[in-house]
C-alpha positions as CSV (number, residue, x, y, z in Angstrom):
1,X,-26.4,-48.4,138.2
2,X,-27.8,-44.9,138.5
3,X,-29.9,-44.2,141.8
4,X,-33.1,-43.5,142.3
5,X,-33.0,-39.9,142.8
6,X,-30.7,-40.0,139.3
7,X,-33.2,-41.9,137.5
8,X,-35.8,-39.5,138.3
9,X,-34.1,-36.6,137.3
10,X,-33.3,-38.3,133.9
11,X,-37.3,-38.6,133.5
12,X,-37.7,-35.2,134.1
13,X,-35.7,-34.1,132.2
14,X,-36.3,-36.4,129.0
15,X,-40.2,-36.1,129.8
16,X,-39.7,-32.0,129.5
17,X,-40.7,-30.1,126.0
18,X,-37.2,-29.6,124.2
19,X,-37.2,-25.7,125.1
20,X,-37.2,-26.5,129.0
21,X,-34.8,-28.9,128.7
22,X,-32.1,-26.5,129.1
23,X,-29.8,-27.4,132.3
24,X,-27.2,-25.8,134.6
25,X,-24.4,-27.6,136.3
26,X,-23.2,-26.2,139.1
27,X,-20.2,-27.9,140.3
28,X,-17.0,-26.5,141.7
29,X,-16.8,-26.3,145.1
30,X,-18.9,-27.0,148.3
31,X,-22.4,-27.3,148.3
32,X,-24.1,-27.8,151.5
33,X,-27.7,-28.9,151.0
34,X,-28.9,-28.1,154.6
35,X,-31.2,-31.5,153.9
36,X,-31.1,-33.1,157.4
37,X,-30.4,-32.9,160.8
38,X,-26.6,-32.9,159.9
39,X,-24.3,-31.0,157.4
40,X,-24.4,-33.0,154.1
41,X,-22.2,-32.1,151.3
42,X,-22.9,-32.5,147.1
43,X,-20.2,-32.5,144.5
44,X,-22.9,-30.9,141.6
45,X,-26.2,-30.0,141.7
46,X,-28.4,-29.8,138.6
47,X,-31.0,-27.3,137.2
48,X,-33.7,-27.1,135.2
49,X,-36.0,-24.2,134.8
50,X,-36.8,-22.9,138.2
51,X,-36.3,-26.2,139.8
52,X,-33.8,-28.5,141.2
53,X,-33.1,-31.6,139.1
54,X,-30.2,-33.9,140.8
55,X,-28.5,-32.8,143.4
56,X,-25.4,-35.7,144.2
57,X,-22.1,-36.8,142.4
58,X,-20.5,-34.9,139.6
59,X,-20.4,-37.6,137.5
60,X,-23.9,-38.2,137.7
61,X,-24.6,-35.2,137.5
62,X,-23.1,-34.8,134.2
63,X,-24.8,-37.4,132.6
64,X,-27.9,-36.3,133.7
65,X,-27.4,-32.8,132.2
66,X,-26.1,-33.5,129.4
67,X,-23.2,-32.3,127.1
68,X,-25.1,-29.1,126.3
69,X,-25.7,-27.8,129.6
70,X,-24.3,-24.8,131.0
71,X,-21.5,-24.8,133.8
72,X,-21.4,-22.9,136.4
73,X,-18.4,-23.7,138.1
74,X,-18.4,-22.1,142.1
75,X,-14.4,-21.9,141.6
76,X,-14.3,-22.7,145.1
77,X,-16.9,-20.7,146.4
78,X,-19.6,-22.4,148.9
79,X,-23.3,-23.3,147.6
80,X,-26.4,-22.9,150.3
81,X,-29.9,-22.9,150.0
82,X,-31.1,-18.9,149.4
83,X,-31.8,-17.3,152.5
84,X,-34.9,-16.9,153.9
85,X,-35.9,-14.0,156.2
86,X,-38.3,-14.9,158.9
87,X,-39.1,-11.9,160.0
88,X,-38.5,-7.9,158.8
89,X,-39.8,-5.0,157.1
90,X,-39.5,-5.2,153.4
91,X,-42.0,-2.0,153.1
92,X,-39.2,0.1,155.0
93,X,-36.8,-0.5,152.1
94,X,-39.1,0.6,149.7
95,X,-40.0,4.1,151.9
96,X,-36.7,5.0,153.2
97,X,-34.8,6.2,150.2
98,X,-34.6,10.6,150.8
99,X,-34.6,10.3,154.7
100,X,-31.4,10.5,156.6
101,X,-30.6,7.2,157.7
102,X,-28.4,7.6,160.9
103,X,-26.5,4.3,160.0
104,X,-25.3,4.9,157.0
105,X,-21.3,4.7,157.1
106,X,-20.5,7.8,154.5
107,X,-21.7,10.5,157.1
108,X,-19.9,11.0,161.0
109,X,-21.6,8.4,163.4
110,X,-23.7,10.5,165.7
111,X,-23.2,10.7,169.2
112,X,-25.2,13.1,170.9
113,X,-28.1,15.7,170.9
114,X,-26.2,18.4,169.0
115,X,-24.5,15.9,166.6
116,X,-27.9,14.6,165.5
117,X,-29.1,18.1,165.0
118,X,-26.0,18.9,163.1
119,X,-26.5,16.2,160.7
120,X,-30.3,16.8,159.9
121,X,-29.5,20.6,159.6
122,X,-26.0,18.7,156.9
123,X,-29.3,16.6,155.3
124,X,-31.8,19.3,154.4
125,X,-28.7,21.5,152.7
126,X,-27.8,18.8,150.6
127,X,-31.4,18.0,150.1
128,X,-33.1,21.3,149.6
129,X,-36.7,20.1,150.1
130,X,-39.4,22.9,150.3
131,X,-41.4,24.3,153.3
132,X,-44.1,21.6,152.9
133,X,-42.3,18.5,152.5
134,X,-41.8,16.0,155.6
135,X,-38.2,15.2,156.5
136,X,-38.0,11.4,158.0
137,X,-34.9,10.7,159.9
138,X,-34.0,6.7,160.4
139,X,-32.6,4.4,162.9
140,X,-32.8,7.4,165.6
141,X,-31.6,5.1,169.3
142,X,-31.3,7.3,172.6
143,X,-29.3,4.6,173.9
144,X,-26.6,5.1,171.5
145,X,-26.3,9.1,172.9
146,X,-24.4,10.9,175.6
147,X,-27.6,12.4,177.0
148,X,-29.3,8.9,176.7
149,X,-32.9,10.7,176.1
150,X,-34.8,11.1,173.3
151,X,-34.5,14.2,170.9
152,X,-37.2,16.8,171.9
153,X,-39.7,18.7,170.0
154,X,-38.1,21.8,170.7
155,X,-34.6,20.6,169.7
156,X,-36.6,19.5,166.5
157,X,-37.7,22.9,166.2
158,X,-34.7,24.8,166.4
159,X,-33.2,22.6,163.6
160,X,-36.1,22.6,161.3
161,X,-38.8,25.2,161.9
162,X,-41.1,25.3,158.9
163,X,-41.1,21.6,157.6
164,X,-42.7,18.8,158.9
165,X,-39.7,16.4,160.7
166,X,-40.1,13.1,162.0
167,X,-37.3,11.5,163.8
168,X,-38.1,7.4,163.9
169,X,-36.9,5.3,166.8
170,X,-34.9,2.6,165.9
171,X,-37.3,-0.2,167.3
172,X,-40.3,1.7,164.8
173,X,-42.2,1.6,168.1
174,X,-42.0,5.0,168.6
175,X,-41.4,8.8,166.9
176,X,-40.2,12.2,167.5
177,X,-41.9,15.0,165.5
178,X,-41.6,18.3,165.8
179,X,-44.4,21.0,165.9
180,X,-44.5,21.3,161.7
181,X,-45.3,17.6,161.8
182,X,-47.4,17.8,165.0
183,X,-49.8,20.2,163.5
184,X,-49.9,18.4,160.1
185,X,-50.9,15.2,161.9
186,X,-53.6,17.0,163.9
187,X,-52.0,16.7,167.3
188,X,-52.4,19.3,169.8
189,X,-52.2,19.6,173.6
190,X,-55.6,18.0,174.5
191,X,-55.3,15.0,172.1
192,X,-55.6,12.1,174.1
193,X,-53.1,9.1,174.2
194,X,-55.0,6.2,172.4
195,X,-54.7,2.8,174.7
196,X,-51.5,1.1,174.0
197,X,-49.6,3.9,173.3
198,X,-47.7,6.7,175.1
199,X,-47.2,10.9,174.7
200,X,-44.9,12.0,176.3
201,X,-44.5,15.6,178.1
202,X,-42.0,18.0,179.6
203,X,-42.0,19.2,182.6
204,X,-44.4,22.1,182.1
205,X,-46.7,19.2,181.1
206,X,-46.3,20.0,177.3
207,X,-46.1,17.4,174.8
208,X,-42.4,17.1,173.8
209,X,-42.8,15.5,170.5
210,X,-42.4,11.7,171.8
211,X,-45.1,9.3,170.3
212,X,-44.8,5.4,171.3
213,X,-46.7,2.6,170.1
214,X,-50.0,3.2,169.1
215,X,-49.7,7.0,169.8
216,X,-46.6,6.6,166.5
217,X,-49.6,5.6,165.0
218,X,-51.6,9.4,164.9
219,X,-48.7,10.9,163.5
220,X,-47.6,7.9,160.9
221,X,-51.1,8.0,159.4
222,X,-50.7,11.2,158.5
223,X,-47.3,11.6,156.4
224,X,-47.3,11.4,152.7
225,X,-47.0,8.3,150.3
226,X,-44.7,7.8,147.7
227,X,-46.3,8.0,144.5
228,X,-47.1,4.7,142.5
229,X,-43.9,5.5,140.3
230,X,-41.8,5.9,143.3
231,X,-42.8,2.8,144.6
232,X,-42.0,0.6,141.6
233,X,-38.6,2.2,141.4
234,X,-38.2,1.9,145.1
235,X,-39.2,-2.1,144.8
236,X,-36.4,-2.3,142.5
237,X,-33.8,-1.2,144.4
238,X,-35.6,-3.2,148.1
239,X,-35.0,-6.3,146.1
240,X,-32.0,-5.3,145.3
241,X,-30.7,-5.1,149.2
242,X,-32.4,-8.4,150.1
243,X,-30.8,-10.4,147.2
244,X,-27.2,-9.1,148.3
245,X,-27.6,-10.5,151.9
246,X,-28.1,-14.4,149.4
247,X,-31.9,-13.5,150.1
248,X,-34.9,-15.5,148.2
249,X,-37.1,-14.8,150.1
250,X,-38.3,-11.9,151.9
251,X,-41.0,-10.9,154.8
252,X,-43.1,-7.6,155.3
253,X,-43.9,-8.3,158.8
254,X,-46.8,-5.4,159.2
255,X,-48.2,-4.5,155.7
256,X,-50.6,-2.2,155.8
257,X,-53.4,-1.6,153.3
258,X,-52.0,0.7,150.7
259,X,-49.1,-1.6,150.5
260,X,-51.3,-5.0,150.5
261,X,-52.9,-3.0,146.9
262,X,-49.5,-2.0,145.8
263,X,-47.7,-4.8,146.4
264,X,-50.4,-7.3,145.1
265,X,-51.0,-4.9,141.7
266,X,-50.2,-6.4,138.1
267,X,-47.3,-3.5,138.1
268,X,-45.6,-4.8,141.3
269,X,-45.9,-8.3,140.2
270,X,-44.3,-8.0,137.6
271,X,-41.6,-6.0,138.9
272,X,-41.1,-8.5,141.7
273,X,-38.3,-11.7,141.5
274,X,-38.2,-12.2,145.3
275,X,-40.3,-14.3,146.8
276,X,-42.5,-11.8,149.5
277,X,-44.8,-12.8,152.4
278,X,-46.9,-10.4,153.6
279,X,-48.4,-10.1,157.4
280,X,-51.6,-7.5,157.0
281,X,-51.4,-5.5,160.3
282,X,-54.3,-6.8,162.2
283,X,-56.0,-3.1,162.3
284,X,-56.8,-3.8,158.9
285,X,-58.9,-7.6,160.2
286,X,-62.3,-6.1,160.1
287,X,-61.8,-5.6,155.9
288,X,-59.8,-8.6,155.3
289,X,-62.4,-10.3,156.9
290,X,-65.0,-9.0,154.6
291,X,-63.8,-10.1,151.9
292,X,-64.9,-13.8,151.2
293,X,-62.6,-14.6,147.8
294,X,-59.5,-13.1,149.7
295,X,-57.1,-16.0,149.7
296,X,-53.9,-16.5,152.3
297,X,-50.8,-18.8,151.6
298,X,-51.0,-19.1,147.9
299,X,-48.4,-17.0,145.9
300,X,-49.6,-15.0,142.9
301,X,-46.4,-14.5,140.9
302,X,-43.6,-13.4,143.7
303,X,-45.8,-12.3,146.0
304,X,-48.8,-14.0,148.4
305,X,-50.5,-13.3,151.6
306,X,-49.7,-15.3,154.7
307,X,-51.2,-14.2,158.0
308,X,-52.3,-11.9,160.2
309,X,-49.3,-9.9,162.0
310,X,-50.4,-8.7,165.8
311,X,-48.8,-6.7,168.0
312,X,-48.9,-7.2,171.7
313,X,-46.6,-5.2,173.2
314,X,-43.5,-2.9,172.1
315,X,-40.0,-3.0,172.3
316,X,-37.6,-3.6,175.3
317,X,-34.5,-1.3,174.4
318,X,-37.3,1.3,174.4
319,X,-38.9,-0.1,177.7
320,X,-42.4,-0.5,176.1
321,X,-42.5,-4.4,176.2
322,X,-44.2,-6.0,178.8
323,X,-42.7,-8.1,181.6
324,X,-43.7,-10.0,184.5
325,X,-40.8,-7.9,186.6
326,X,-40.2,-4.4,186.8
327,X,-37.2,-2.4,184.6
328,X,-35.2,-1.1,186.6
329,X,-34.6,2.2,185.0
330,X,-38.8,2.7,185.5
331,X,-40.8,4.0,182.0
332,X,-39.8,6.0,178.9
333,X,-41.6,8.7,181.2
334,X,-39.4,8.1,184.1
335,X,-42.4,6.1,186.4
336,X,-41.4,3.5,188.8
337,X,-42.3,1.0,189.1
338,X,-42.3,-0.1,185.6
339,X,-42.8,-3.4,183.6
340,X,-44.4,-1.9,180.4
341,X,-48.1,-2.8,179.3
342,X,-49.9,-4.8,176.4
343,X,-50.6,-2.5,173.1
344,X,-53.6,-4.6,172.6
345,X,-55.6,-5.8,175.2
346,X,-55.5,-9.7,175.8
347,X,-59.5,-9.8,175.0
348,X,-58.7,-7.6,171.5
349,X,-56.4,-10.3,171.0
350,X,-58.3,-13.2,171.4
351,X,-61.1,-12.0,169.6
352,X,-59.1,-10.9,166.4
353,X,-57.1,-14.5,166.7
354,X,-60.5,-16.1,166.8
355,X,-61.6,-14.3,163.4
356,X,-58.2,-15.0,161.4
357,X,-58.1,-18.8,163.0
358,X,-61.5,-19.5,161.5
359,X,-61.0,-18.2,158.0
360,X,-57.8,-20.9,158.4
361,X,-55.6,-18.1,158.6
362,X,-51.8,-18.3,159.9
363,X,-51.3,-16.2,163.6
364,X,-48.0,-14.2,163.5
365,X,-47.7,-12.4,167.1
366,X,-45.3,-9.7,168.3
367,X,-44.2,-10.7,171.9
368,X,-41.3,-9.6,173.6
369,X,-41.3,-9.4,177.0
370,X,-42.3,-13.0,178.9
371,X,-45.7,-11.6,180.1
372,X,-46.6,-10.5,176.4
373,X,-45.8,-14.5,175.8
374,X,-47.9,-15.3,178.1
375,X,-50.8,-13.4,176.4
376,X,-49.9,-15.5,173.3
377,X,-49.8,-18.7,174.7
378,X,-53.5,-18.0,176.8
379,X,-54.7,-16.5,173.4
380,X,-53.6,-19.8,171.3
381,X,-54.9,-21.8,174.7
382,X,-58.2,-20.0,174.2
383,X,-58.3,-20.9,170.3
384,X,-57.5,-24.3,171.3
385,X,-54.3,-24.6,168.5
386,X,-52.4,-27.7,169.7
387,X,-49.4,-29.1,167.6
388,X,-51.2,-32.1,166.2
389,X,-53.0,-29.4,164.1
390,X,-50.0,-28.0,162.3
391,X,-51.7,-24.3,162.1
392,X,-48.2,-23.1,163.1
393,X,-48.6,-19.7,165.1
394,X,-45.7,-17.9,165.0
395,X,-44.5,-15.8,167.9
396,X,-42.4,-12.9,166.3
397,X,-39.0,-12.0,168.8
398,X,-40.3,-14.1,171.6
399,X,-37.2,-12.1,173.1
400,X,-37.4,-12.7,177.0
401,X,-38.6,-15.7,176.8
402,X,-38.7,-17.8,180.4
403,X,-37.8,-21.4,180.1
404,X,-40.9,-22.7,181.2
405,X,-42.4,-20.9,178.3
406,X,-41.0,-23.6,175.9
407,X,-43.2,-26.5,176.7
408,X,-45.9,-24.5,176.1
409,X,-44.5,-23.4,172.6
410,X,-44.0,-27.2,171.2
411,X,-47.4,-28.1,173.1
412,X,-49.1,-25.6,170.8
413,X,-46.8,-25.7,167.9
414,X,-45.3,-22.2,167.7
415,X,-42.3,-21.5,165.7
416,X,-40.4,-18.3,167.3
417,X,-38.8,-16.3,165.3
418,X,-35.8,-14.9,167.3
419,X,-33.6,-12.1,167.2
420,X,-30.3,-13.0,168.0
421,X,-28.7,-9.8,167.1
422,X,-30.0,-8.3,169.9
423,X,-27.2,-10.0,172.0
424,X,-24.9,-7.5,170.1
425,X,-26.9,-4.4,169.7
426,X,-28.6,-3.8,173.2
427,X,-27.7,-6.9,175.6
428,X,-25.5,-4.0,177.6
429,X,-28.9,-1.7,177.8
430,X,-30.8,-4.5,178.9
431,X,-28.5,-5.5,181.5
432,X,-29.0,-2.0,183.1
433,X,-32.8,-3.1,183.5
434,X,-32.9,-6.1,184.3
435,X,-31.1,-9.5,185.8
436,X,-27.9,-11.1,183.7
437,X,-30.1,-14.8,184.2
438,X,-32.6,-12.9,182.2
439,X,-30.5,-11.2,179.3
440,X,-28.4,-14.5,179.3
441,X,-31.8,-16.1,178.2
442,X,-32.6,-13.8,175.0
443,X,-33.5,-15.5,172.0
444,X,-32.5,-19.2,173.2
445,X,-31.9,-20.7,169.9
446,X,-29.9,-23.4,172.0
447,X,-33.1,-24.1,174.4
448,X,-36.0,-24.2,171.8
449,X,-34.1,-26.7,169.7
450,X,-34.0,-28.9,171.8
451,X,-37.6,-28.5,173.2
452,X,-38.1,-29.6,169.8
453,X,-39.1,-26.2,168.2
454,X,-37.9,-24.9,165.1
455,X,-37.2,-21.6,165.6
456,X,-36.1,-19.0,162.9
457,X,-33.6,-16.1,162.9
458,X,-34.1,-13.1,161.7
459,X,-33.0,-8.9,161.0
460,X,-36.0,-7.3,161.7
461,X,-35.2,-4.8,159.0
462,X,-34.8,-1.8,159.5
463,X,-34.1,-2.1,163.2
464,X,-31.0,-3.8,162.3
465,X,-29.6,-3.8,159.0
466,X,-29.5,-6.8,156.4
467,X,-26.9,-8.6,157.2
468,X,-27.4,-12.7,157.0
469,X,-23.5,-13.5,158.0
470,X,-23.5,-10.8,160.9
471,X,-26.9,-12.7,162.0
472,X,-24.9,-16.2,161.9
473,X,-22.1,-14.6,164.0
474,X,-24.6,-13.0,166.6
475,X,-26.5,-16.3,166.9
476,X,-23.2,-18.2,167.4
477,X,-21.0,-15.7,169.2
478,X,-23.8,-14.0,171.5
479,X,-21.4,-11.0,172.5
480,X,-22.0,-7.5,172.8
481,X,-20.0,-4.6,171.8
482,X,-18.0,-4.7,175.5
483,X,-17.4,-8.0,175.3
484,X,-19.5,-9.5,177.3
485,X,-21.5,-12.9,176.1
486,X,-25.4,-13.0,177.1
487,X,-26.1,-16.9,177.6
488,X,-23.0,-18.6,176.4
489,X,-25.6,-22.7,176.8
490,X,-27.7,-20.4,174.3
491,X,-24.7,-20.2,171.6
492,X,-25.4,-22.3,168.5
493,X,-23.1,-24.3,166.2
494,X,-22.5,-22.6,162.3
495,X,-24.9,-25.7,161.0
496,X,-27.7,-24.7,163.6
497,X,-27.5,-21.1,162.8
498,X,-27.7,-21.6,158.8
499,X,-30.9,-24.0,159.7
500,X,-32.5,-21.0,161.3
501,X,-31.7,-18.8,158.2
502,X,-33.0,-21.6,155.7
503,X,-35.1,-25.0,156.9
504,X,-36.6,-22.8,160.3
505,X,-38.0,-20.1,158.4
506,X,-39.1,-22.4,155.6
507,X,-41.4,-24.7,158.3
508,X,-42.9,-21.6,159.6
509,X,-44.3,-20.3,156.1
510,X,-45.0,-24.2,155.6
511,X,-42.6,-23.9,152.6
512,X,-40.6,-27.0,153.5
513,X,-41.1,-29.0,150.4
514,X,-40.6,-25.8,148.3
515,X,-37.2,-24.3,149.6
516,X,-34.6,-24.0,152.1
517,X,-33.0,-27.3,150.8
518,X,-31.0,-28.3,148.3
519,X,-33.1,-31.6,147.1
520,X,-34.5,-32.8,143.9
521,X,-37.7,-31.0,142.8
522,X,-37.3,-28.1,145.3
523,X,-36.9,-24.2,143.9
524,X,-33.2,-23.5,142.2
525,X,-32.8,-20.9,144.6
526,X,-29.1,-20.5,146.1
527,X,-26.7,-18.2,148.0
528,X,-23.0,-18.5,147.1
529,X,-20.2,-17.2,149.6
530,X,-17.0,-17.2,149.2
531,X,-16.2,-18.9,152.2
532,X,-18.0,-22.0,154.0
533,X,-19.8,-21.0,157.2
534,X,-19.4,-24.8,159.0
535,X,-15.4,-24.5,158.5
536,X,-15.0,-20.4,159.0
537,X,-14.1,-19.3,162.2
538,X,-16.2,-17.9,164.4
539,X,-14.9,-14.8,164.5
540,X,-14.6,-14.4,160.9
541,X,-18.5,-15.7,160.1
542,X,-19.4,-12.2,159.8
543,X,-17.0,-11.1,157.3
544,X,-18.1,-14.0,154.7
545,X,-19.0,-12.4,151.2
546,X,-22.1,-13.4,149.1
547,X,-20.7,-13.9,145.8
548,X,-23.9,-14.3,143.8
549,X,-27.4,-14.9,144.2
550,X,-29.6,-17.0,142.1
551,X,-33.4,-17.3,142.2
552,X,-35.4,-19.9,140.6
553,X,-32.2,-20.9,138.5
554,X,-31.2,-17.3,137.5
555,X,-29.0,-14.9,138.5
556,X,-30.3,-12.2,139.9
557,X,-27.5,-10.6,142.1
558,X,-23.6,-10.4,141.7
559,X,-21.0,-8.6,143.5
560,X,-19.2,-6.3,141.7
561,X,-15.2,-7.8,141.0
């Protein structure tokens, strides 16, 4: 006697037109449906169109599809859910082609002041650009130098004179330019440093180039768009990266307004086979807001708005996040005593949050350091967002988190979206400025779980690169590069850290009954490795492969033989 679930998918499937009826059986080797608070195992799983229709025994599942359906047989190979990112910046992939990314492995890693001019004096060689054309250098991080300072304006200008060259920190909280892109943003000596954000100056009291938060801001407004053309072929290839990380789904986590049009246009739609959540940057509210047939949370094609993304306070590897304690190494401009400061004010907040709430409109805020959090959990407080409401704020990073932040997180309902892969990339930094009890507590995956949270995981693209098994590893491993592990009670098992990869970020988009599971009637969206996370090694998570990606039951992604 078939089972429910099997009788159903018969029904659908005899109850669809003849053309739709077309199935795929993918059978073959492991498929871990991630449906439950325990790893559960399928022998087939079948498709239909964009959906899932059976998901159980082979043998069932052969019957249901019938003798004409395709086979797709996994040879082995381990079926998931497709990935879902909770939190990066899909726009970034779509800009960054022409600029000298400073991570990229075919060019000498750079490990000092005259090493990173060399290699933006190597770029614009190979490049060629003419005098009026901006240079934009990626993934810039003093830390990662000798001299452990930023770049200066005048080292800028001594490499490039005549064009316009913008050197991005890593965190994309803060900028170098040089006098070409200075005067071409309209910054001069007496400009004044807008609240929230920083300029910094040399000793003679001259600005040095250094923009930080909001001051990035004067100087980011300013540089030149891609053309519509350049876009669409740039979309291409940004889909392209996220679908070879087993990506579905992908997050712009500050869209601004020429990328809400671009990326909600008829030409971009139909360009687009990832599924894309944008955040509009709340500096854009006031026009959102004015608009009463905008709609949030509904996709149009790929592509749909989902809430308003704020931003509270600024990184902490570049000591612009705001604490409760002091860092220890003082402010980017070398002031003690230190603990950073909000980039918008707690009352800006609250009345912005008001706004959005009222129009029904999901809350994403940036909050890093535990007095940021704070501001977020007074500002949801204020708004009077409880759990039993389901409105689901998220709190983006929610990085130095205290502990006895978390009962106020499941009181309200917050999902955090953490960042484990800071516990590789600056955990040693942080522990310069500030106690191991409070590095040891950095996105605590371990703790919120069981508070009751669902919390997500998540790359922050382009401040680290896409890399969903590197993000497993750093959630489970918690190590940094000299070995030391930040907060080994926060380390996570391999079944917890795929949940914050697929059912975590899933609940916090309120997508739950569309994807991140492998169930009956959810979206035929999967990631195939070639190894199975719950039986690989620690150790050797991060050197799992994808094999293929498929979205709404087609391929879309395959690595190469």
């Amino acid at each position: 006697m078939k089972t429910w679930t099997a009788s159903l998918a018969a029904l659908l499937l005899a109850a669809a037109p003849a053309a739709a009826q077309d199935a795929t059986l993918y059978r073959g080797g492991p498929i871990v449906t991630m449906d439950g608070d325990a790893p559960q195992t399928v022998e087939a799983v079948v498709t239909r169109g964009e959906r899932i229709a059976f998901a159980g025994p082979e043998a069932e599942a052969r019957a249901i599809a019938g003798p004409d359906a395709a086979i797709h047989d996994l040879a082995g190979a381990t079926m998931l859910p497709g990935f879902i990112d909770a939190h990066s910046h899909f726009t970034v992939a779509t800009m960054s082609a022409g600029g000298l990314d400073l991570r990229d492995p075919a060019l000498p890693a750079v490990a000092d002041i005259p090493g990173l001019q060399g290699a933006i004096r190597g770029h614009i060689a190979r490049q060629a650009p003419p005098p009026e054309r901006w240079i934009t250098v990626w993934q810039f991080d003093q830390e990662a130098l000798a001299e452990q300072r930023y770049i200066t304006r005048a080292e800028l200008d001594a490499v490039a004179p005549d064009h316009p060259l913008v050197v991005l920190h890593v965190s994309l909280h803060g900028a170098v330019a040089n006098s070409a892109a200075l005067k071409a943003a309209g910054i001069d000596e007496a400009t004044p440093a807008p609240p929230g954000g920083m300029m910094l100056r040399d000793e003679a009291g001259r600005l040095n180039g250094v923009l930080l938060e909001k001051a990035m801001f004067l100087l980011i407004a300013k540089m030149p768009q891609p053309t519509p053309d350049q876009k669409l072929a740039a979309l291409d290839a940004a889909q392209a990266r996220y679908f070879a990380e087993g990506y579905t789904h992908a997050q712009d986590g500050a869209t601004q307004p020429a990328d809400i049009a671009f990326l909600t246009s008829p030409a971009a739609r139909e360009r687009l086979k990832i599924d894309l959540a944008l955040l509009p940057f709340s500096p854009g509210l006031d026009a959102l807001l004015a608009d009463p047939d905008i709609e949030f949370g509904a996709y149009e094609g790929h592509v749909k708005l989902q809430g308003i993304k704020f931003v509270l306070d600024g990184s902490v590897q570049a000591r612009t996040g705001y604490f409760t304690r002091d860092y220890a190494r003082g402010s980017p401009e070398g002031h003690h005593p230190w603990h950073g400061e909000p980039v918008l004010s707690e009352e800006e907040f609250i009345a912005q949050a008001k706004q959005a709430h009222a129009r029904g409109w999901q809350l994403f805020v940036h909050a890093n350091g535990d007095a940021a959090i704070d501001m977020a959990i007074r500002g949801f407080d204020t708004l009077g967002i409880a759990a039993a409401a389901d409105r689901r704020p998220i709190v983006i990073h929610s990085q130095f988190q205290r502990r006895d932040q978390l009962p106020a997180y499941a009181r309200i309902g917050v999902g955090p979206a953490y960042f484990s892969n800071h516990a590789w990339y600056w955990a040693d930094i942080h522990r310069s400025n500030f106690p191991a009890e409070v590095v040891d507590f950095i996105s605590p995956l371990r703790s919120a779980r069981a508070a009751g949270l669902t919390p997500s995981n998540h790359s922050d693209y382009s401040v680290t690169p896409l890399d969903t098994r590197f993000m497993l590893w750093t959630s489970m491993a918690r190590v940094s590069p000299t070995g030391v592990v930040s907060g080994a009670d926060e380390r996570i098992d391999a079944y917890a850290a795929l949940q914050a990869l697929t059912t975590g970020p899933a609940w916090q988009i309120f997508e739950e009954d569309r994807k991140g599971r492998i169930k009956t009637g959810l979206l035929a969206d999967f990631a195939i490795l070639d190894r199975n996370p719950l039986t690989t090694a620690v150790d050797d998570i991060k050197t799992i492969r994808v094999v293929e990606t498929i979205k709404e039951g087609r391929s879309v992604w395959k690595a190469a033989d």
